[in-house]
C-alpha positions in Angstrom: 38.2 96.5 168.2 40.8 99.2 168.2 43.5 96.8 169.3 42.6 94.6 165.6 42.7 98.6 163.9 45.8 99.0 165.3 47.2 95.6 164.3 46.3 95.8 160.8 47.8 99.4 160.4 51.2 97.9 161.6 51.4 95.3 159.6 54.2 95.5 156.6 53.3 92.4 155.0 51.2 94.0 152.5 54.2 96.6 151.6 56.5 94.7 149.1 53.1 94.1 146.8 51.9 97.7 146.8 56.0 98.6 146.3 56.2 96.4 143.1 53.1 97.8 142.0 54.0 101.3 142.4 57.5 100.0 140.5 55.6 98.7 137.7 53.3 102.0 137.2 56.0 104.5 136.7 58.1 102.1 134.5 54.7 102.1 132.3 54.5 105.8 132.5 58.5 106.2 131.1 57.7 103.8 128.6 54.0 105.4 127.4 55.9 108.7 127.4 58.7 107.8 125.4 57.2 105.6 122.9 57.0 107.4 119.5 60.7 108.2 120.6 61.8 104.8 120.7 59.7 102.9 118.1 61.4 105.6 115.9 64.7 105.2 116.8 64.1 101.3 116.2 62.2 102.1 112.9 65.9 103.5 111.8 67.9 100.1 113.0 65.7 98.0 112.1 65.6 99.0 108.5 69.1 99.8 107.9 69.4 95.7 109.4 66.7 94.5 106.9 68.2 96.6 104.2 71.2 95.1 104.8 70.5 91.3 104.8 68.0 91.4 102.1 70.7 93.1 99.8 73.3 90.3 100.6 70.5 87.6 100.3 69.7 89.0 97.2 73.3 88.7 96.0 73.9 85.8 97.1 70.6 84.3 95.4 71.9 86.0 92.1 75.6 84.7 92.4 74.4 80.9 92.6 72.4 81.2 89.1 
């Protein structure tokens, strides 16, 4: 029985899961913890971008009448 404890407690096949895991959970936390930083900063592009087309749409909808 402690042989088969023994075994178990030396086997790395289990590792590279639990590693990926591990991985995953702290790129989560970065992301959580920056959020609001980030979905402002893309608020600002993705404005100016939407600004930007829909202006030039518009023109260009007003130059073919």
């Amino acid at each position: 029985m402690m042989s088969k404890f023994l075994e178990f407690l030396k086997d790395e096949e289990g590792q590279t899961s639990t590693e990926y895991i591990l991985l995953v959970a702290v790129v989560a936390l970065i992301v959580f913890k920056f959020k609001t930083t980030a979905q402002k900063k893309l608020d600002e592009l993705t404005s100016g971008v939407f600004d930007t087309a829909n202006s030039k749409i518009t023109n260009e909808l007003n130059n073919m009448e």
